[in-house]
MDAnalysis code that builds the backbone (N, CA, C; Angstrom):
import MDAnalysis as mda
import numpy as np

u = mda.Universe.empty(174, n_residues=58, atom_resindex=np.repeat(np.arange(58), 3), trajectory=True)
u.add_TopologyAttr("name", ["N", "CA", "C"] * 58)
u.add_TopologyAttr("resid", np.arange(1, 59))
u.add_TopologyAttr("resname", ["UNK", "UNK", "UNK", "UNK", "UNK", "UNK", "UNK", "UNK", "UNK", "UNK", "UNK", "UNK", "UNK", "UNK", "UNK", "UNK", "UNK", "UNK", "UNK", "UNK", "UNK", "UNK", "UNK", "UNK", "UNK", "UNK", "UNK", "UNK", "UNK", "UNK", "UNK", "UNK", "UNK", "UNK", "UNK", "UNK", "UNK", "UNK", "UNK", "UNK", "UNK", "UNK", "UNK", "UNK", "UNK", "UNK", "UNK", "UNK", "UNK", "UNK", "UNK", "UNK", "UNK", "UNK", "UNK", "UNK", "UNK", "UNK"])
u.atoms.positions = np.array([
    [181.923, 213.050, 16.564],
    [180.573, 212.941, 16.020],
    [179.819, 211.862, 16.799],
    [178.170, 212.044, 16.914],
    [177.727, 211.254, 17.691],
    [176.713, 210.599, 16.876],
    [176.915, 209.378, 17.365],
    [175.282, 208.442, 16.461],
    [174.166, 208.214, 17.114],
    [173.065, 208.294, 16.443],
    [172.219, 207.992, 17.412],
    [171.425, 206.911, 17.051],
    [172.283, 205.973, 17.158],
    [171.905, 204.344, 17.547],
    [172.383, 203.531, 18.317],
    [172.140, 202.495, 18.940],
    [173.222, 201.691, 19.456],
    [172.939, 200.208, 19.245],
    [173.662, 199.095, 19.556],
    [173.356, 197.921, 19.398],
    [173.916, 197.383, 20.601],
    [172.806, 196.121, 20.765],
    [173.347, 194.797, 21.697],
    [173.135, 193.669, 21.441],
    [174.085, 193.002, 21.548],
    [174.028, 191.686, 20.794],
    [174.119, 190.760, 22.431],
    [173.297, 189.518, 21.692],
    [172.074, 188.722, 22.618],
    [172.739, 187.587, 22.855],
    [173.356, 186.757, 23.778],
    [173.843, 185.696, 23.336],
    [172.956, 184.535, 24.863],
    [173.015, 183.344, 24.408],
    [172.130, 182.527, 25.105],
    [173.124, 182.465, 26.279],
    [172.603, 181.857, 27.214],
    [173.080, 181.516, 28.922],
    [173.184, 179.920, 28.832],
    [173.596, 178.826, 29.602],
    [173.930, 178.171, 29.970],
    [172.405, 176.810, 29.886],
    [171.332, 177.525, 30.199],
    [170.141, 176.889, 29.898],
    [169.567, 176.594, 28.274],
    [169.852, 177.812, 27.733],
    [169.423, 177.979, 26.093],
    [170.787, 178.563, 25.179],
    [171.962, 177.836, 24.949],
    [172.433, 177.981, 24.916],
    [172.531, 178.363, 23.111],
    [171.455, 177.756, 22.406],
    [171.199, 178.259, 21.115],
    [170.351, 179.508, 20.820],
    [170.109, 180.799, 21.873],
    [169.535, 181.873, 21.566],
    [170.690, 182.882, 21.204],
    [170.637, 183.455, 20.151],
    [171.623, 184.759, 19.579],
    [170.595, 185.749, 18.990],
    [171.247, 186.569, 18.726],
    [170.392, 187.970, 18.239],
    [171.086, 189.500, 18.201],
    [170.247, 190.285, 17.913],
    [170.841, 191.478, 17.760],
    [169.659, 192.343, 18.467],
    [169.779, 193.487, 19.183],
    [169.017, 194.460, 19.416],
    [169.413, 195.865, 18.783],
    [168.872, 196.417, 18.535],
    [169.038, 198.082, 18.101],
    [168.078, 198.941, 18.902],
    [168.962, 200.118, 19.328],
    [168.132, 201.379, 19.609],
    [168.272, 202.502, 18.757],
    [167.172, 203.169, 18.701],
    [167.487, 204.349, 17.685],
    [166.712, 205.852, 17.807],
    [167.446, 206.604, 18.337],
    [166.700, 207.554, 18.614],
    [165.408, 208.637, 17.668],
    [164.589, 208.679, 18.240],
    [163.640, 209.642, 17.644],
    [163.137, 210.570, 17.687],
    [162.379, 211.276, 17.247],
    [161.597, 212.765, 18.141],
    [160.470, 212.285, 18.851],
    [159.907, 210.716, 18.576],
    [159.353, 210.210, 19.922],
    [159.493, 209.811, 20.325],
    [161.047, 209.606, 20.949],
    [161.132, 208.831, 21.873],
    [162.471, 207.794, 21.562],
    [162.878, 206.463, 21.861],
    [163.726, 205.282, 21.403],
    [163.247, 204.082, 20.844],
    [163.666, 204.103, 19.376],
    [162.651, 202.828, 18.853],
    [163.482, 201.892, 19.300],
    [162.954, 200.493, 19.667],
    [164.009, 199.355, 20.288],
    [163.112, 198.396, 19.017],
    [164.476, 197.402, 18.425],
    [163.664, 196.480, 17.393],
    [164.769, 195.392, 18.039],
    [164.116, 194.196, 18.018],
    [164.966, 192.990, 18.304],
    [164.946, 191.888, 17.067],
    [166.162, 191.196, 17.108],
    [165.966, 190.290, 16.261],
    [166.627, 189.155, 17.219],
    [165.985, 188.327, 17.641],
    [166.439, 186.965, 18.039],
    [166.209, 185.967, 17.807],
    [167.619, 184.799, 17.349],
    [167.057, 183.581, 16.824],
    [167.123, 182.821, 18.214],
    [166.316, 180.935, 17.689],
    [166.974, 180.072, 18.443],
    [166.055, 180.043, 20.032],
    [164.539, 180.845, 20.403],
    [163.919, 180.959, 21.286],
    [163.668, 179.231, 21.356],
    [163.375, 179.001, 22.614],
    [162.831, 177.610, 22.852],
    [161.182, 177.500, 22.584],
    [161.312, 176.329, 21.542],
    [159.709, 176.097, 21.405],
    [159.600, 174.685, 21.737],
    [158.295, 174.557, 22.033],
    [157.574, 173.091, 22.831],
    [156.420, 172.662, 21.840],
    [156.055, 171.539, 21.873],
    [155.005, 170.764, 21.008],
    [153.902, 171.050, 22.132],
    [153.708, 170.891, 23.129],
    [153.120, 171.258, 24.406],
    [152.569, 172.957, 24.159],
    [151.733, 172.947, 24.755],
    [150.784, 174.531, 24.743],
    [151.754, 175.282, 25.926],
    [152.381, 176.137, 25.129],
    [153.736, 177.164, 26.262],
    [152.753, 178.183, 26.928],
    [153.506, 177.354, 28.433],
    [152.616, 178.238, 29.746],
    [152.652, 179.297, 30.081],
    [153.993, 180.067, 29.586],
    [154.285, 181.365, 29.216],
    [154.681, 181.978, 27.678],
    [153.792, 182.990, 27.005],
    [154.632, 183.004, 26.140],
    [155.133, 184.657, 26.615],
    [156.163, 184.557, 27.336],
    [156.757, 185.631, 27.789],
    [158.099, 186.022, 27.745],
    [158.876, 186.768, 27.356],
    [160.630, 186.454, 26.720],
    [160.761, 187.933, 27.268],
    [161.781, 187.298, 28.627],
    [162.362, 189.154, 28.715],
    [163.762, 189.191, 28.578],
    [164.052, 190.067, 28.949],
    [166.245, 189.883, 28.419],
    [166.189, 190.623, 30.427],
    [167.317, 189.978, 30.545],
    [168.025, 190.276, 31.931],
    [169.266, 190.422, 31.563],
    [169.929, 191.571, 32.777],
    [171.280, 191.667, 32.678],
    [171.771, 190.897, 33.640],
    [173.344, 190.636, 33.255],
    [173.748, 189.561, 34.506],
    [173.794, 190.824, 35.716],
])
């Protein structure tokens, strides 16, 4: 039997070493819904020069 979801779980790198999370995919008739949940992003008191968060594979 096949599911049609999957998960990936998020774990921080060596720089941010407090980011974890979960991702889900889930298939649809439009398409793949992707929902993320990640804790532990780095925040600054400072106005963030990017607010841009992508996931890379190693």
């Amino acid at each position: 039997m096949f599911s049609n979801k999957a998960k990936a779980y998020i774990k921080g790198g060596k720089a941010f070493p407090k980011i974890n999370g979960l991702v889900t995919f889930k298939d649809t008739p439009n398409g793949i819904l992707l929902t993320a949940k990640i804790n532990g992003l780095p925040q600054s008191n400072d106005h963030c020069k990017r607010k841009i968060f992508w996931f890379s594979h190693p």
